[in-house]
C-alpha positions as CSV (number, residue, x, y, z in Angstrom):
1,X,0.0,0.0,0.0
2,X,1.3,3.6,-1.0
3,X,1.4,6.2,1.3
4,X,-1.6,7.8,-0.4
5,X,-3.5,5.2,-0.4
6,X,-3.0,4.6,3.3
7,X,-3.8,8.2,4.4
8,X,-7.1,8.4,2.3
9,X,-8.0,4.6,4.2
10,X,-7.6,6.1,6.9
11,X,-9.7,9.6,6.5
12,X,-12.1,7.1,5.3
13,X,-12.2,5.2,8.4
14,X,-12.2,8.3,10.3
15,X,-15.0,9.8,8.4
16,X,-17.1,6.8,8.9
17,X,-16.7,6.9,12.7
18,X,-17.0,10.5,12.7
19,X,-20.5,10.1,11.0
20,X,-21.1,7.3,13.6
21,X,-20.5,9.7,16.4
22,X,-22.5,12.3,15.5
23,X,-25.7,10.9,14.3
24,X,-28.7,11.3,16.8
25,X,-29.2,9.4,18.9
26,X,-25.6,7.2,18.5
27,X,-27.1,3.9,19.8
28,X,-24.7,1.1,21.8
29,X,-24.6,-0.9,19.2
30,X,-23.4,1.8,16.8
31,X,-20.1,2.6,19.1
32,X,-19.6,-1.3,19.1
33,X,-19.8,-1.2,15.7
34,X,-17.1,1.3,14.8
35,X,-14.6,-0.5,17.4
36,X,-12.9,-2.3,15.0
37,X,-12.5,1.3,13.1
38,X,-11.4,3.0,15.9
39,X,-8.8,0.5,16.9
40,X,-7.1,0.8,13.8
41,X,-7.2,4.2,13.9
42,X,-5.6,4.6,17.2
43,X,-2.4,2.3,15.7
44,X,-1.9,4.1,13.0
45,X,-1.9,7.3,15.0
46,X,-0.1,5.8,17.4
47,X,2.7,4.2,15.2
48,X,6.0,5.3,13.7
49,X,4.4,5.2,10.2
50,X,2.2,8.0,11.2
51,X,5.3,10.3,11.8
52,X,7.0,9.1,8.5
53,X,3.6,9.9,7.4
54,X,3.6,13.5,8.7
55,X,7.0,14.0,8.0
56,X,6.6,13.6,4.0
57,X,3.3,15.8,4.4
58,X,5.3,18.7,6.3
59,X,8.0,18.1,3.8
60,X,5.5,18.7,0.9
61,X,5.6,15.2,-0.9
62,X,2.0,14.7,-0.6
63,X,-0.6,16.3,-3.0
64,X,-2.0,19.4,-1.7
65,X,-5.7,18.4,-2.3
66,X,-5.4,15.1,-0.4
67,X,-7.7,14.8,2.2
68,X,-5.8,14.5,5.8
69,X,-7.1,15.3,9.2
């Protein structure tokens, strides 16, 4: 996986818990749902791959329109 394609996974992911999160009311079973999501979000933000990550984006080597929280 390129590091493009692994940043936009990940937005991805973190949109759809975000959507998750804020729809009314956000049910039990909605939270359990996005656990699996959420986990993987918190190792990649967590990991040395995330700082490679942001180093090449504060380095300018990704495309400025790419979508990155």
């Amino acid at each position: 996986m390129t590091r493009i394609e692994r940043i936009r996974q990940m937005e991805a992911l973190l949109d759809d818990c975000l959507a998750v999160l804020e729809a009314e009311p956000c049910s039990e079973e909605a939270m359990a749902g996005i656990a699996p999501a959420v986990a993987r979000l918190e190792a990649y933000y967590t990991s040395p791959q995330w700082r490679r990550d942001l180093a090449a984006d504060a380095a300018g080597r990704l495309p400025k329109d790419l979508k990155r929280g």
